[in-house]
C-alpha positions in Angstrom: 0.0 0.0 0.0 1.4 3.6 -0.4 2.4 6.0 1.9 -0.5 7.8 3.7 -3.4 4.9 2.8 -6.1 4.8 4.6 -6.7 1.2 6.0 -9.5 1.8 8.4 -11.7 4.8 8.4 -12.8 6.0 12.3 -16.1 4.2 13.4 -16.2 1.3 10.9 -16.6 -2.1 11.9 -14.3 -4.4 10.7 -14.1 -7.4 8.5 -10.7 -8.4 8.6 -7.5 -7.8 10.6 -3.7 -6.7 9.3 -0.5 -8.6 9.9 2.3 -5.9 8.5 4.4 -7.9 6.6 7.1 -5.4 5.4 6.8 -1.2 5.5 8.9 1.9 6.2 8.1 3.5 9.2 5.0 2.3 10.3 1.5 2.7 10.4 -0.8 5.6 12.2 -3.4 4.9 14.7 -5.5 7.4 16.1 -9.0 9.6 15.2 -10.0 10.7 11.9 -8.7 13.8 10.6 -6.9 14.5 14.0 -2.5 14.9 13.6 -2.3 13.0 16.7 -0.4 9.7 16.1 -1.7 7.1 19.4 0.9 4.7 18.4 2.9 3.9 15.4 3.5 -0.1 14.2 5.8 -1.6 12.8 7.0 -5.2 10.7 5.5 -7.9 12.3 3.0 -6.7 14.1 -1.2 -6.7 14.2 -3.8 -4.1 13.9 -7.8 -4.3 14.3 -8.3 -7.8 16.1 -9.7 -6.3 18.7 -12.3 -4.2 17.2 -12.6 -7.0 15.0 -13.2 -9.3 18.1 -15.6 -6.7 20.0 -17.8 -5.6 16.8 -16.9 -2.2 18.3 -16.0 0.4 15.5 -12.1 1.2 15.9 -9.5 4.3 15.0 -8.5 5.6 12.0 -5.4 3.6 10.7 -3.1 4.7 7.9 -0.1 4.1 6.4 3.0 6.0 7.4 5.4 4.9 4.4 4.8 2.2 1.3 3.5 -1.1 3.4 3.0 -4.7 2.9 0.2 -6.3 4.9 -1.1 -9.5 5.0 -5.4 -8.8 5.2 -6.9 -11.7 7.6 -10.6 -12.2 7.2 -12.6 -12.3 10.1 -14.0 -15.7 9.8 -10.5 -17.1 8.8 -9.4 -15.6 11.9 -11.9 -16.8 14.0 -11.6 -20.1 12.9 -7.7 -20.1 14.0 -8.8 -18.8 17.7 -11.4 -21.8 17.4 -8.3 -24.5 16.2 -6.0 -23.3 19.3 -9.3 -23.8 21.8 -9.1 -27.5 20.9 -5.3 -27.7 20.1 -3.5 -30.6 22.4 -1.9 -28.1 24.0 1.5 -29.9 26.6 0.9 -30.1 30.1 
C-alpha cells in the first residue's frame, strides 16, 4: 500500500484484521482527521483484532510509508482462535 493509505476509516466495523508484513516507518493509529499519532507499528506486528473481536468500531489507521500487509478475514481468523481452543496443547 502507499504511503498515507487509509486502512480503516474511524467508526467502521471491521471485517478483517492486518498482519504488516514489510513497511517503512509504520503505520498511524489514532481519530479521523486529527495529527495526533496514538501509536505507530511496525513489521511484524497486528492491527484491528480487537475491534474485530468486539464488533466495536475502531480508530482511523493509515499508512505511514509504502507497506506490505497480510489482510486476515474475520471468519478465517476466528476459525484459527477456534483451532488453538481445541489444540492438544502440553501439560
Amino acid at each position: 500500500m502507499p504511503e498515507n493509505t487509509v486502512i480503516f476509516n474511524q467508526g467502521i466495523r471491521r471485517q478483517f484484521l492486518c498482519h504488516i508484513f514489510r513497511q517503512g516507518s509504520g503505520i498511524r493509529k489514532g481519530p479521523s482527521g486529527v495529527e495526533i499519532n496514538l501509536s505507530e507499528l511496525g513489521r511484524g506486528e497486528d492491527f484491528g483484532e480487537m475491534a474485530l473481536l468486539s464488533g466495536e468500531p475502531g480508530r482511523h489507521v493509515e499508512t505511514l510509508e509504502e507497506t506490505r500487509l497480510i489482510i486476515i478475514p474475520k471468519v478465517f481468523f476466528l476459525n484459527i482462535l477456534q483451532d488453538l481452543r481445541t489444540f492438544p496443547w502440553p501439560s
